[in-house]
C-alpha positions as CSV (number, residue, x, y, z in Angstrom):
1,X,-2.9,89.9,3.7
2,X,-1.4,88.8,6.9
3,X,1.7,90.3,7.9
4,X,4.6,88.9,9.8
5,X,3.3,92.0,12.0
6,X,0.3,93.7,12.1
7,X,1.4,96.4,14.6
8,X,4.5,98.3,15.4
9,X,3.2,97.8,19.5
10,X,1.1,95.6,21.7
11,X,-2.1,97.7,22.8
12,X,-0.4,100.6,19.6
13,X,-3.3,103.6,19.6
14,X,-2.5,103.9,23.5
15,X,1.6,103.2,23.4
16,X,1.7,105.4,19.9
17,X,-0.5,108.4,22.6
18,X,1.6,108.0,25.2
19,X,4.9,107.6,23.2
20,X,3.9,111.5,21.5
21,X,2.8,112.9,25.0
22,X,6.5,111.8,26.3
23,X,8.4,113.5,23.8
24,X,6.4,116.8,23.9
25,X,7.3,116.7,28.0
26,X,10.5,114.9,28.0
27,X,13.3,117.8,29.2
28,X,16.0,115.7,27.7
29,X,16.0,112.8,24.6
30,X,19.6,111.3,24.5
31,X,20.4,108.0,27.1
32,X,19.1,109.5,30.7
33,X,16.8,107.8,33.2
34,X,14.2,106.2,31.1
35,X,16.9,104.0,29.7
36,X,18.2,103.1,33.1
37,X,14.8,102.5,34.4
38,X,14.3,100.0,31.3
39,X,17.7,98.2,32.3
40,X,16.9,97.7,35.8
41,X,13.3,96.5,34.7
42,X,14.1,94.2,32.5
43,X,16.8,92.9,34.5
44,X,14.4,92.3,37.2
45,X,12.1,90.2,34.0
46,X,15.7,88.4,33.0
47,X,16.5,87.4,36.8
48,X,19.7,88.7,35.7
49,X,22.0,91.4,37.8
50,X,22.9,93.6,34.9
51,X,20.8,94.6,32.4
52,X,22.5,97.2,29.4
53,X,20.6,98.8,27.3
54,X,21.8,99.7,23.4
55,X,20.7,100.9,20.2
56,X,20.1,97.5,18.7
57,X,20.2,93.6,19.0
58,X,23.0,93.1,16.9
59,X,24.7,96.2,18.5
60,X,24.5,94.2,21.9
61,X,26.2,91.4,19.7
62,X,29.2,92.8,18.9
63,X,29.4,94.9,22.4
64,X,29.4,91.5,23.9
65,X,32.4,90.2,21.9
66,X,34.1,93.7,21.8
67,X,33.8,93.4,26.0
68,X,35.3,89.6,26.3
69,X,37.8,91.1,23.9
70,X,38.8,93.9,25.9
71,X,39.0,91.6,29.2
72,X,41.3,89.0,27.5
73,X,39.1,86.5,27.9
74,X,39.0,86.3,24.2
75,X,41.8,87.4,21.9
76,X,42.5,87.8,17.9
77,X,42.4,84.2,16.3
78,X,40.2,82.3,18.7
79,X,37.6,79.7,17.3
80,X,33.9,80.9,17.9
81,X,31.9,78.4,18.0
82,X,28.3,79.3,16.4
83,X,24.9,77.6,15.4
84,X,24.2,77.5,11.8
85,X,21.0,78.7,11.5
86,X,21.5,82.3,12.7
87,X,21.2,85.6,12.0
88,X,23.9,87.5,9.9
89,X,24.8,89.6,13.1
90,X,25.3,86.8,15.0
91,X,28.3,86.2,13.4
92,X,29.8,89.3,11.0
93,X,31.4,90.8,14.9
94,X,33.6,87.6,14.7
95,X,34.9,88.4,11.8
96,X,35.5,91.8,12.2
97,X,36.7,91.2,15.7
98,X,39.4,89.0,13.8
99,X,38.4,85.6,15.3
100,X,37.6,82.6,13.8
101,X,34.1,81.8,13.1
102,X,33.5,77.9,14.0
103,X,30.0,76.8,12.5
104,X,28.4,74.2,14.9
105,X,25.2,72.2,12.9
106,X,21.4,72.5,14.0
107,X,18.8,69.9,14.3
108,X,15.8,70.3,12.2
109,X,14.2,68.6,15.2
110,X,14.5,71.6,17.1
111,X,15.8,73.9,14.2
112,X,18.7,74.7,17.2
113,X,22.2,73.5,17.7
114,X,21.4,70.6,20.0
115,X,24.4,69.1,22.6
116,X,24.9,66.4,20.3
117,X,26.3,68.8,17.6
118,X,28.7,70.7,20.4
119,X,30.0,67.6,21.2
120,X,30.7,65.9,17.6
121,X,32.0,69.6,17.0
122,X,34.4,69.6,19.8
123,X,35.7,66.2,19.2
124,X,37.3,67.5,16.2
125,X,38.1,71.4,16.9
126,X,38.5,73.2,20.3
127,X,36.6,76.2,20.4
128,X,37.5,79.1,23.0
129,X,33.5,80.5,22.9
130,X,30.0,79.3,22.0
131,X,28.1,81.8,20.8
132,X,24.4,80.2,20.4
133,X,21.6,81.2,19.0
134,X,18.2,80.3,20.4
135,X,16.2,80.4,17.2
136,X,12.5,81.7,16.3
137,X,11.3,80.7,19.7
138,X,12.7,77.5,20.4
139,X,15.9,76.6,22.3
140,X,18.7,73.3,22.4
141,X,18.9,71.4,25.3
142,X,21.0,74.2,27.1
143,X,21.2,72.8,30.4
144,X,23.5,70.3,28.7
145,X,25.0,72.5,26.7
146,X,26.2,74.4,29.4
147,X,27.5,71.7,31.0
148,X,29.4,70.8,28.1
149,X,30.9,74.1,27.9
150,X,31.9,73.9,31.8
151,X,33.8,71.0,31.5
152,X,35.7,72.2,28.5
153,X,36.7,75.2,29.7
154,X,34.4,76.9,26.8
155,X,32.7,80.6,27.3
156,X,29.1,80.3,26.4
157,X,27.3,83.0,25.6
158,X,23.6,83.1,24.0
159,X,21.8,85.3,21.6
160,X,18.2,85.2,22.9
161,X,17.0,88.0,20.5
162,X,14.3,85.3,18.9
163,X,13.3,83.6,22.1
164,X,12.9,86.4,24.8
165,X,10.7,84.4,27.9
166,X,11.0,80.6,26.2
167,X,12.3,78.7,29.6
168,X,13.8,75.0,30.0
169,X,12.1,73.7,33.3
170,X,11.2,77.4,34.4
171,X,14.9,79.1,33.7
172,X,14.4,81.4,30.8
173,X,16.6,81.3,27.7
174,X,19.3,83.7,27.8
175,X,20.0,83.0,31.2
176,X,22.1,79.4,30.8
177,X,25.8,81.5,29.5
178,X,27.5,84.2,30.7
179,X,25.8,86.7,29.0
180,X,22.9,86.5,26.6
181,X,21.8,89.5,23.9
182,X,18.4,90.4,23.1
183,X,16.8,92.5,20.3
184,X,13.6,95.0,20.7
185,X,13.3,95.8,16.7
186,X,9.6,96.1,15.7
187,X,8.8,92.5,14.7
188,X,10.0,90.9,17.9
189,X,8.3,90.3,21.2
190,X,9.1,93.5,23.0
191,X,9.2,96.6,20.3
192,X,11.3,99.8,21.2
193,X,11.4,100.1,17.1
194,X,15.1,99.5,17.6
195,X,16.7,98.4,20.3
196,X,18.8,95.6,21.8
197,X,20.3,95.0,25.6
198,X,22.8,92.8,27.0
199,X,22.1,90.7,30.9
200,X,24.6,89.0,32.4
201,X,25.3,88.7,36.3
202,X,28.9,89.1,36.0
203,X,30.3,92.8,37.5
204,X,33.3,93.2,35.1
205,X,31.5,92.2,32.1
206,X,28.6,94.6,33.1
207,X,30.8,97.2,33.7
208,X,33.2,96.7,30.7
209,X,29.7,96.7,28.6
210,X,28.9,100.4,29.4
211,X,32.4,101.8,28.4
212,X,32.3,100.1,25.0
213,X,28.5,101.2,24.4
214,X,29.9,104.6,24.9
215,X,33.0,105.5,23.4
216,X,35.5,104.3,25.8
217,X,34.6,106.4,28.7
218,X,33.5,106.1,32.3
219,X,30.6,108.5,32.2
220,X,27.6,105.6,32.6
221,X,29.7,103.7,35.5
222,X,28.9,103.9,39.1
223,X,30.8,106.5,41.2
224,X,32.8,103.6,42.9
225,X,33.5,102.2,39.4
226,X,34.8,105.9,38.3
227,X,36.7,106.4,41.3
228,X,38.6,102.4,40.7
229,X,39.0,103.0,36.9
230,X,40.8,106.6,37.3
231,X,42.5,105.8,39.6
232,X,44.2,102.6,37.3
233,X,45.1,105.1,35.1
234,X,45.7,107.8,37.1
235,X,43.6,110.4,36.4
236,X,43.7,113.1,38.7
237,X,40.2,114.7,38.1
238,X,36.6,115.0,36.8
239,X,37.7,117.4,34.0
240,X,40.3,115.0,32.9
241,X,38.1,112.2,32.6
242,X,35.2,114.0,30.5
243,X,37.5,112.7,27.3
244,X,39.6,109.8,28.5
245,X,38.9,106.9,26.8
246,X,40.0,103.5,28.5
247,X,39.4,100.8,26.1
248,X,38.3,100.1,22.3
249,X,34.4,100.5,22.1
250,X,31.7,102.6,19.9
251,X,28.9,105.3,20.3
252,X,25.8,102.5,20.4
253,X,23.8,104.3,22.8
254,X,19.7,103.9,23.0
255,X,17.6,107.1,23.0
256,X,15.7,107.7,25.9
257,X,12.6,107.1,22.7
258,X,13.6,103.7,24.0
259,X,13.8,103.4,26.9
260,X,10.6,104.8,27.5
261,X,9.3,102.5,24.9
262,X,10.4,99.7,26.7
263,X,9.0,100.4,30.1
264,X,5.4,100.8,28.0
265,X,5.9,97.3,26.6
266,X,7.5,95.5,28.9
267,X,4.4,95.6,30.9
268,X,1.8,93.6,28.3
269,X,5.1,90.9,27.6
270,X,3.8,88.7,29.8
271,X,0.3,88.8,28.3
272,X,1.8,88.9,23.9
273,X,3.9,85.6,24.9
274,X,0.5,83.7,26.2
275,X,-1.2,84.5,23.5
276,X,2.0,83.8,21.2
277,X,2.2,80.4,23.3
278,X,-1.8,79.4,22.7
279,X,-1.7,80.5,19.0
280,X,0.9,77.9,17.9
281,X,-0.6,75.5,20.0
282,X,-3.3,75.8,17.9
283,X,-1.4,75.7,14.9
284,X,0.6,73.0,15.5
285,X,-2.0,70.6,15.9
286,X,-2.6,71.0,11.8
287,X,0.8,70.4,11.6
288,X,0.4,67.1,13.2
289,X,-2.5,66.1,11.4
290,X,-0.1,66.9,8.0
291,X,2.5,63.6,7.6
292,X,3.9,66.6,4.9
293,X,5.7,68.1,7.9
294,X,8.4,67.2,10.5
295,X,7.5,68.0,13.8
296,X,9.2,70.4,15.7
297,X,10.3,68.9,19.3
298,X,9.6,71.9,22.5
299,X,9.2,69.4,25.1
300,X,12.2,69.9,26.8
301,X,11.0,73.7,27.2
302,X,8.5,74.3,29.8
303,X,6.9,78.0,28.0
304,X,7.5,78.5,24.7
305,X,7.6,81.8,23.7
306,X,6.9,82.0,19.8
307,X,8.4,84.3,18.0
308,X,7.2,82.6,14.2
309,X,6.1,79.5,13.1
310,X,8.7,77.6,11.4
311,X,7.6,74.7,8.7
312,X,9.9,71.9,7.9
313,X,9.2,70.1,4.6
314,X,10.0,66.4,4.7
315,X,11.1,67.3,1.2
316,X,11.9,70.9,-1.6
317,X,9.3,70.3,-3.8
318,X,6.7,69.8,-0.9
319,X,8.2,73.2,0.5
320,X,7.8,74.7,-2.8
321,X,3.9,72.9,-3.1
322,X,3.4,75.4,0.9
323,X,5.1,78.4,0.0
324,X,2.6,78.9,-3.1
325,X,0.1,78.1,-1.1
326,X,0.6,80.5,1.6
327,X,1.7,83.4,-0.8
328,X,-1.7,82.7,-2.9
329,X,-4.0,83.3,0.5
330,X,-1.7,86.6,1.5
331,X,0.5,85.2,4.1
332,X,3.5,87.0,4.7
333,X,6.6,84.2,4.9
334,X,10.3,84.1,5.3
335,X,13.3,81.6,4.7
336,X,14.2,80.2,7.8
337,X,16.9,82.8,9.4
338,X,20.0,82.9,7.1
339,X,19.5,79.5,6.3
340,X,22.7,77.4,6.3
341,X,24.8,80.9,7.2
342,X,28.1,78.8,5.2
343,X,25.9,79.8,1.8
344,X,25.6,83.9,2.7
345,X,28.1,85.9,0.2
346,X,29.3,87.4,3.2
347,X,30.1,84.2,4.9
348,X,32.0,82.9,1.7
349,X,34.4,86.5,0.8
350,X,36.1,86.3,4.9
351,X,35.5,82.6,6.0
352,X,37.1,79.7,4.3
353,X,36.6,76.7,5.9
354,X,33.3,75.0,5.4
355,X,31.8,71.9,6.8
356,X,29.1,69.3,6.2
357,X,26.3,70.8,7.9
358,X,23.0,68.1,7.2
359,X,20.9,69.0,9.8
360,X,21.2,72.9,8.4
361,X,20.9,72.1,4.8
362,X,17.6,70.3,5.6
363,X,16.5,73.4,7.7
364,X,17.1,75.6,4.7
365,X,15.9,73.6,1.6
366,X,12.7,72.6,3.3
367,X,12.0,75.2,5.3
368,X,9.7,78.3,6.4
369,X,8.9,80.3,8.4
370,X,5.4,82.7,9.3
371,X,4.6,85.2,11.5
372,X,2.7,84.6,15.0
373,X,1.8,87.5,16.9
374,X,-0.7,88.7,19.5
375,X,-3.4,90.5,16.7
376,X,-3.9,87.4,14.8
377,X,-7.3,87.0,14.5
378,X,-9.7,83.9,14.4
379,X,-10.1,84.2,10.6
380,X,-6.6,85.4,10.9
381,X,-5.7,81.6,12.2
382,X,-8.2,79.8,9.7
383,X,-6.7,81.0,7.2
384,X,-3.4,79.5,7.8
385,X,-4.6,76.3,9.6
386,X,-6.1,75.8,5.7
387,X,-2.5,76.6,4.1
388,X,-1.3,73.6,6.5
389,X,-4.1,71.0,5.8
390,X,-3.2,67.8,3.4
């Protein structure tokens, strides 16, 4: 059998030592210093100002929206723009947030909502947000994307939990919009088990973030940021604030399990994504030799940072034809994402509108998706090079 994952860590025996050593020693295991330590870490990996830290990826999703709500920069009713392959947590906080999810379409080429689709999109529908997902690894042209969304007047935001250290000529993914989200769940390239965190380099949002990870109050801010914020609402002292609560938010705090969990990982990244990189690579050139398969276009990124391999049939019944074969050697595979996201029962029961998505529904009739890690072996890789031959 090989796994989407083989290993719950990079370098595990050591991490899963160190991880039990912590725990016996650590004098306190709710969000304290590891966790900041983790934020201004990975901040410094980002090249982002702020980095905050939360209990999940698709906790730092709806934190996001919940902050740009809380701002007014986004208010009840506004069109969301989103990709249409995604993941379900992508786009169930605009919902809930009551706004109006706007599905933008993908290109199998890249399986990623390209500028092309923004722009046919926005032709027709003006959006107030684009809230993009950069998909299994891969990325849209988001240089030109962002541009697009500057001239239109269009908050862009990005959900980089697939494609954490993919760049687009050396600018890493996540780093194009305002803010981006990432997600450190056990099967993605940093694992804290669970775990997600928000970057962006803007001060309110960064601040806004913490009081809406934390129930609505100041505790996490900066002194000067406490001292500003009671003062707004004039609260006259420290035992006053210990239960004031400023703003709508939740309790999606990280455990200081993760935080020191990230610190441990974030130090082999660099290392997993090479050898993610090399083994697709090498993959990819069976895919070429197989006129079965479209091929997937990363030139426009200058590291690719691969979180799967995705397959995309040039028809269904050739998909059907690889999925047999991969189950029958003990490959682990997935559909691609949520697939066209218009055909989740979610998606139908609170959104009404649906639109002619092509590029989507190719992605999700012919396509697939495998695992890529750092522990696949040589066998581990001849084994699936023979799933892709003609």
């Amino acid at each position: 059998m090989i796994p989407l994952i083989s290993q719950a860590f990079f370098n595990e025996q050591e991490t899963k030592k160190k991880l039990a050593n912590f725990i016996l020693n650590a004098k306190k295991l709710s969000m304290d210093s590891e966790c900041e330590k983790f934020e201004n870490n990975f901040a410094e990996y980002q090249r982002r100002k702020h980095a905050i830290l939360f209990n999940s990826g698709g906790s730092a999703n709806l934190a996001l929206l919940q902050s740009l709500k809380n701002l007014e920069r986004l208010k009840n009713k506004d069109l969301i723009g989103f990709s249409a392959i995604t993941f379900a947590t992508n786009v169930m906080p605009i919902i809930q947030l009551d706004m109006t999810p706007c599905i933008i379409d993908c290109s199998p080429a890249t399986i990623n909502l390209m500028s092309e689709n923004l722009t046919a999109r926005i032709k027709e529908t003006k959006i107030s947000a684009l809230f993009i997902t950069n998909a299994l690894g891969f990325a849209g042209d988001l240089n030109k994307i962002k541009e697009i969304c500057e001239q239109n007047n269009i908050i862009f935001i990005e959900d980089n939990c697939e494609s954490l250290g993919s760049e687009i000529s050396g600018i890493k993914t996540g780093n194009f919009g305002l803010a981006s989200t990432f997600s450190f769940f056990v099967a993605h390239h940093l694992s804290t088990i669970e775990g997600g965190m928000v970057c962006t380099d803007d001060e309110d949002l960064a601040q806004m973030l913490k009081i809406v990870r934390a129930n609505g109050w100041d505790r996490n801010l900066e002194i000067s940021q406490q001292k500003a914020i009671r003062s707004k609402y004039k609260i006259e002292n420290e035992f006053e604030s210990k239960y004031t609560f400023y703003d709508l938010a939740y309790n999606l705090r990280p455990t200081e399990i993760t935080g020191f969990l990230g610190n441990s990982q974030l130090k082999f990244l660099s290392q997993s994504i090479k050898i993610r990189e090399k083994n697709y690579l090498e993959i990819e050139k069976e895919i070429k030799n197989n006129d079965d398969f479209l091929i997937l276009n990363h030139e426009h990124l200058s590291l690719l940072s691969s979180f799967s391999i995705p397959i995309i049939c040039k028809n269904e019944d050739l998909k059907e034809k690889y999925i047999n074969r991969f189950q029958n050697a003990g490959v682990e595979i997935r559909p691609m994402i949520s697939g066209n996201i218009q055909r989740q029962p979610f998606y139908k029961k609170y959104v009404k509108e649906t639109y002619n998505l092509p590029g989507a529904e190719k992605i999700h009739n012919c396509g697939f998706y495998f695992g890529n890690n750092p522990d696949l072996t040589k066998n581990d890789l001849d084994v699936i090079k023979a799933c892709l031959a003609k």
